[in-house]
C-alpha positions as CSV (number, residue, x, y, z in Angstrom):
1,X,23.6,89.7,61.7
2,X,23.6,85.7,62.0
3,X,25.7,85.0,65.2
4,X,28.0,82.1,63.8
5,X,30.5,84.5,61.0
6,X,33.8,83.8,62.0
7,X,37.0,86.0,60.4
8,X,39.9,84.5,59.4
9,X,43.5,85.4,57.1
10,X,43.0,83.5,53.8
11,X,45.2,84.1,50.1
12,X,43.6,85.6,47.6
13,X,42.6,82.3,45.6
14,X,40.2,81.1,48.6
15,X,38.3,84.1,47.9
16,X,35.6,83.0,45.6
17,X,35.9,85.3,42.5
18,X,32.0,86.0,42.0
19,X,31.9,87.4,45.8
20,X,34.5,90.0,44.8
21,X,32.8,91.0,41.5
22,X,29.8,91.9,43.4
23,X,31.7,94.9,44.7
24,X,33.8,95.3,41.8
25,X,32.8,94.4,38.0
26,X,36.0,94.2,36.5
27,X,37.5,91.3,37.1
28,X,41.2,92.6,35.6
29,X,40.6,95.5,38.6
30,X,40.5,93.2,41.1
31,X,43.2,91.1,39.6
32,X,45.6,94.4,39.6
33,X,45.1,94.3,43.3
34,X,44.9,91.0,45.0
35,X,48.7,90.5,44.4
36,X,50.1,91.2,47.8
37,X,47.2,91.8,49.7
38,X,45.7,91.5,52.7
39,X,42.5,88.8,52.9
40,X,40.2,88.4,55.3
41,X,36.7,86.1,55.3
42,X,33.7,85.9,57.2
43,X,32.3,82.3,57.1
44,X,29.4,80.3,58.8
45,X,29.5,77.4,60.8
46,X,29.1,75.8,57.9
47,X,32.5,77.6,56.4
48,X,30.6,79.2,53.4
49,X,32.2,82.5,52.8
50,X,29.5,85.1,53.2
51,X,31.7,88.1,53.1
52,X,34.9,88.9,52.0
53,X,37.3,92.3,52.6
54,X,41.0,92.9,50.7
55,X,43.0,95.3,52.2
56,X,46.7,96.5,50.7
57,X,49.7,98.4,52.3
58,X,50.4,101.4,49.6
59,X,53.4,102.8,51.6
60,X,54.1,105.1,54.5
61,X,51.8,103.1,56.6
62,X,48.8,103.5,54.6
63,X,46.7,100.9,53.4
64,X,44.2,100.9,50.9
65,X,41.1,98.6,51.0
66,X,40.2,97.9,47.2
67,X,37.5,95.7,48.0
68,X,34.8,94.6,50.9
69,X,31.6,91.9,49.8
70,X,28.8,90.3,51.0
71,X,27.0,87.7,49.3
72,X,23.6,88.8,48.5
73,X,21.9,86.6,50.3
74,X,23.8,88.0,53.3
75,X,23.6,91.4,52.6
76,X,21.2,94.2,54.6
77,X,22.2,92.1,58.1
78,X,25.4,93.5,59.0
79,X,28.1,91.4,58.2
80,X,29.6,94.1,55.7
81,X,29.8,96.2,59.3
82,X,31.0,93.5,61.1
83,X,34.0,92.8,58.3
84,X,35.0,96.1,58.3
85,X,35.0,96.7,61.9
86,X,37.4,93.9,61.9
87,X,39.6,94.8,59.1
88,X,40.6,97.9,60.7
89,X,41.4,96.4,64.1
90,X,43.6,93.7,61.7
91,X,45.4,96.5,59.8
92,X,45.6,98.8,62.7
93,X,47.4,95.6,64.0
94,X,50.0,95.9,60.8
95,X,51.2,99.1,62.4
96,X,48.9,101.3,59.2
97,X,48.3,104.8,60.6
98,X,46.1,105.0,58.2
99,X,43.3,103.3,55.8
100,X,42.2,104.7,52.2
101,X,39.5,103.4,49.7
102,X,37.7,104.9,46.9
103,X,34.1,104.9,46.3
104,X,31.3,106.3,43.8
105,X,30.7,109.8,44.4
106,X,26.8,108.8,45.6
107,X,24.7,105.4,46.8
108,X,24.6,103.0,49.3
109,X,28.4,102.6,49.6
110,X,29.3,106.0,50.6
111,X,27.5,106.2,53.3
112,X,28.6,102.7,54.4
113,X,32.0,103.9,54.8
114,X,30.7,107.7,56.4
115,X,29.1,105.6,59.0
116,X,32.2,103.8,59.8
117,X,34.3,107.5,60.1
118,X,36.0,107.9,56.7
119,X,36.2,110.9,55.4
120,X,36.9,112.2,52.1
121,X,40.1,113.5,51.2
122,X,40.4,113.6,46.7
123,X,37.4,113.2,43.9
124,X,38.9,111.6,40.7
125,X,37.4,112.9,37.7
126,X,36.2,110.3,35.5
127,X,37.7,107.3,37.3
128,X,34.9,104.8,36.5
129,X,34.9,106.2,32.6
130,X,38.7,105.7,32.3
131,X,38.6,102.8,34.6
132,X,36.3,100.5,33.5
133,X,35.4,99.0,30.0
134,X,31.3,98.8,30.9
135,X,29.2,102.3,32.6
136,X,28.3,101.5,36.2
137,X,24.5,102.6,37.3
138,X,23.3,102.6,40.8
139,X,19.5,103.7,40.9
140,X,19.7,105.0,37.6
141,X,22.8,106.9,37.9
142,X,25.7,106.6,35.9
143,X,28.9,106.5,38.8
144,X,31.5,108.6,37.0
145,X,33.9,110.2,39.9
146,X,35.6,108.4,42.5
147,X,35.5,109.7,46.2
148,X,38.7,109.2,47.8
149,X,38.1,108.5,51.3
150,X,40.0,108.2,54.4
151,X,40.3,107.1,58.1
152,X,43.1,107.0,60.7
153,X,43.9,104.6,62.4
């Protein structure tokens, strides 16, 4: 993980837009959420964004992260670790009890988060077919379900 990533609060429009469709394809998804979230960045010395995390309360101290990015030149060294390490300590700090997300049902992702202790609490039938205008493949997979996935804080 390169040493120099500093976090930091930002609003939603100093979050470049092509970081958060790496995680997320659709840019009227991420647009549904960003309203009244949470924002945090992890930046170089240098103050390029290398990672980006959005995080927002839901009700009855839950939060719900909708989306956590790494550019892909940063991607594989930890920073997506580091981020999300961090986002919990800053919503555990907003007095959340608890932090939700949802996920394909498969890949790279899910175990991501299963590292990190979430757990899965709901499937979603057919989230990304209703969801989303274009399929979404990971290793030749078409994602169809969502895992809903938890952690307490």
């Amino acid at each position: 993980m390169p040493s120099n990533m500093t976090f930091s609060e930002v609003t939603p429009q100093h979050i470049p837009a092509s970081l958060l469709l790496e995680a997320d394809p659709s840019a009227s998804s991420i647009a549904s959420y960003l309203l009244d979230s949470w924002c945090v960045v992890a930046t170089s010395d240098e103050n390029n964004v290398m990672a980006a995390c959005v995080v927002k309360p839901i009700g009855n101290n839950r939060a719900e992260l909708f989306n956590i990015a790494v550019s892909p030149e940063f991607q594989g060294k930890g920073c997506g670790t580091q981020l999300l390490r961090y986002m919990i300590q800053f919503v555990r700090g907003k007095d959340m009890k608890r932090l939700e997300l949802g996920t394909g049902t498969f890949g790279y992702q899910l175990t991501f988060y299963q590292r990190m202790g979430f757990r899965v609490f709901d499937v979603v039938t057919d989230h990304f077919l209703d969801n989303y205008d274009e399929p979404i493949w990971e290793n030749g997979v078409q994602h169809k379900d969502m895992l809903r996935l938890y952690l307490d804080l």
